[in-house]
C-alpha positions in Angstrom: -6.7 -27.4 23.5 -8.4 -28.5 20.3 -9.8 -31.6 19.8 -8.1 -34.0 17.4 -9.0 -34.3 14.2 -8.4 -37.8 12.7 -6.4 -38.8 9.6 -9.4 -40.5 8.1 -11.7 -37.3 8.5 -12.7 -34.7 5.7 -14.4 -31.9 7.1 -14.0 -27.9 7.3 -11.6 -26.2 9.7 -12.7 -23.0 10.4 -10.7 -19.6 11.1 -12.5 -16.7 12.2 -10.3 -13.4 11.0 -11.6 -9.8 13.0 -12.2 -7.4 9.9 -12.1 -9.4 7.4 -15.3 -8.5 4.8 -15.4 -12.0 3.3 -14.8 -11.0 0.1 -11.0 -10.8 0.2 -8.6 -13.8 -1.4 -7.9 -16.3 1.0 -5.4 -18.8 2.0 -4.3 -20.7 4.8 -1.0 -22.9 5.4 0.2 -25.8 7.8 4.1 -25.9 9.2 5.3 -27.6 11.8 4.7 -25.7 15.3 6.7 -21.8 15.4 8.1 -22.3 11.9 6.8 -19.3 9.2 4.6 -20.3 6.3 7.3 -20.6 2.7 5.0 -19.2 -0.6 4.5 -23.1 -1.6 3.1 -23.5 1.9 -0.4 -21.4 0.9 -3.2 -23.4 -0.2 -6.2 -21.1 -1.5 -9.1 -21.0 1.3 -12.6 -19.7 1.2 -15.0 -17.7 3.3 -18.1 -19.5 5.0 -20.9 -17.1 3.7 -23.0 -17.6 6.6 -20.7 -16.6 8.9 -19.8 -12.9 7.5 -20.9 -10.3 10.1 -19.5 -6.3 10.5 -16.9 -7.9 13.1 -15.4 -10.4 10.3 -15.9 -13.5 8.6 -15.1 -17.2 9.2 -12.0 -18.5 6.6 -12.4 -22.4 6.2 -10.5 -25.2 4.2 -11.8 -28.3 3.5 -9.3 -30.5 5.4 -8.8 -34.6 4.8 -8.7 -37.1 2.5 -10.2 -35.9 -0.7 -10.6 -32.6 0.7 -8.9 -29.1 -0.3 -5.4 -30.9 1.6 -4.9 -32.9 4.2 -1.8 -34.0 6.6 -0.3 -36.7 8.1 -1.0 -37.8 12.0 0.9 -34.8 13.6 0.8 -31.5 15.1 0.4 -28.4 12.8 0.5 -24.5 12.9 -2.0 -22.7 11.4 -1.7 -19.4 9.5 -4.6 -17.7 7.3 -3.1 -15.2 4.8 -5.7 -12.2 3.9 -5.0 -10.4 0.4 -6.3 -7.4 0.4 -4.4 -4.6 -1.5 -2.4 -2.7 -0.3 -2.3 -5.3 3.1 -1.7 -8.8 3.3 -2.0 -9.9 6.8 -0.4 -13.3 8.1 -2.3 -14.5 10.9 -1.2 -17.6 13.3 -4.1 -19.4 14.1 -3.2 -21.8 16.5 -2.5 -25.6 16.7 -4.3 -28.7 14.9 -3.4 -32.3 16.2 -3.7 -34.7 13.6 -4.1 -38.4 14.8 
């Protein structure tokens, strides 16, 4: 289980995606737990540079107030969306707990 992340905190959340090269678009999205990411759900991402390596690269979105988004106290599914022509993988990456 992940630790919490509180609703006064701005910091990254990071998303480690096998294969990725780092250089691809990237976007991640927040539903509520086992529902599918909507288009208006995407919120562009970036890639930590320091983390790109031949088995992938770390996504990350600055989450919080004053940050890239942010949520409300809740639980949240998180997807990271990889463009890369002709694919587009949609990747679940687990839970955040918002408190």
């Amino acid at each position: 289980m992940q630790e919490p992340i509180s609703s006064l905190s701005r910091e990254w959340l990071p998303f480690f995606v096998r294969g990725a090269s780092g250089t691809e678009s990237v976007q991640i999205a927040f539903t509520s737990p086992g529902v599918e990411p909507d288009e208006a759900d995407w919120t562009e991402a970036e890639w930590n540079p320091a983390s790109i390596t031949a088995k992938g690269a770390e996504a990350r979105i600055l989450f919080g107030p004053g940050g890239t988004t942010s949520r409300s106290e809740g639980t949240y599914q998180v997807w990271v969306r990889v463009v890369a022509p002709p694919q587009q993988p949609v990747l679940p990456a687990g839970l955040i707990y918002v408190v």
